[in-house]
N, C-alpha and C positions, 0 to 999 in steps of 0.2 A: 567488290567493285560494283556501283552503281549502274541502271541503265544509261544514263546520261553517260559517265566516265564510256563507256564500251564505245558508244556513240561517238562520241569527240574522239578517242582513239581510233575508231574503225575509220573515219573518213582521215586523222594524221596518218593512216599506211598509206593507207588509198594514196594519196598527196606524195607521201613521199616515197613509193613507187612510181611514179607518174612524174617526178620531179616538178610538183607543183606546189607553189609557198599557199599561204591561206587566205591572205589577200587574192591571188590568182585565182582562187577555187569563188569568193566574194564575187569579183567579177564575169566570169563566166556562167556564174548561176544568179547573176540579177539582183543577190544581196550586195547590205552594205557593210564594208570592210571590218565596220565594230559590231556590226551581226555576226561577224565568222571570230572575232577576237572574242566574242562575250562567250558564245558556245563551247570554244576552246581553254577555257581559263575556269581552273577547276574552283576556285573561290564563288563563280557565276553557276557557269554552266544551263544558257539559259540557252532551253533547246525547243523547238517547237517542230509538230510533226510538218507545218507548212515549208518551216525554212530544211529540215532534211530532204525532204521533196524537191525543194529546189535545187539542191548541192548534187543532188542524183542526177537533175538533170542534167547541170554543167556537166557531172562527170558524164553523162551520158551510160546511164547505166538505172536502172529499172528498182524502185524499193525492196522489192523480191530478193533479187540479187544482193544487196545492200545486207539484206538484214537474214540472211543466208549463211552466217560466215559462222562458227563454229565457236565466236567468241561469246553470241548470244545465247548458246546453246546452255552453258555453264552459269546462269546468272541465277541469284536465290529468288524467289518470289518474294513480289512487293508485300502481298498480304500475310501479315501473321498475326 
């Protein structure tokens, strides 16, 4: 699995513990609806450190914490 894929899964828990669709998480964090649809759509997956910074915000929760989570732990190195 990619770091993008981890990414765009990490924040569908997030969401769907929180009981928040992905449009909801778009407007709370200041993006636009097909910024949070392009990131989530593994054909895309078009991620940018600016718009995860955002999405943290809305959730209210800190990059740290985000990227904290034990799914990043398991990922191969980009460099080979």
């Amino acid at each position: 699995m990619s770091v993008k894929d981890v990414v765009a899964e990490r924040f569908k828990n997030i969401c769907d513990e929180r009981n928040i669709k992905i449009n909801e998480l778009a407007n709370i964090s200041g993006v636009t609806p097909s910024t949070a649809y392009s990131m989530m759509d593994a054909g895309r997956r078009d991620i940018s450190i600016t718009t995860i910074k955002k999405f943290c915000d809305g959730l209210e929760i800190t990059l740290g914490e985000f990227f904290s989570a034990p799914e990043f732990d398991g990922l191969d190195q980009e460099i080979k």
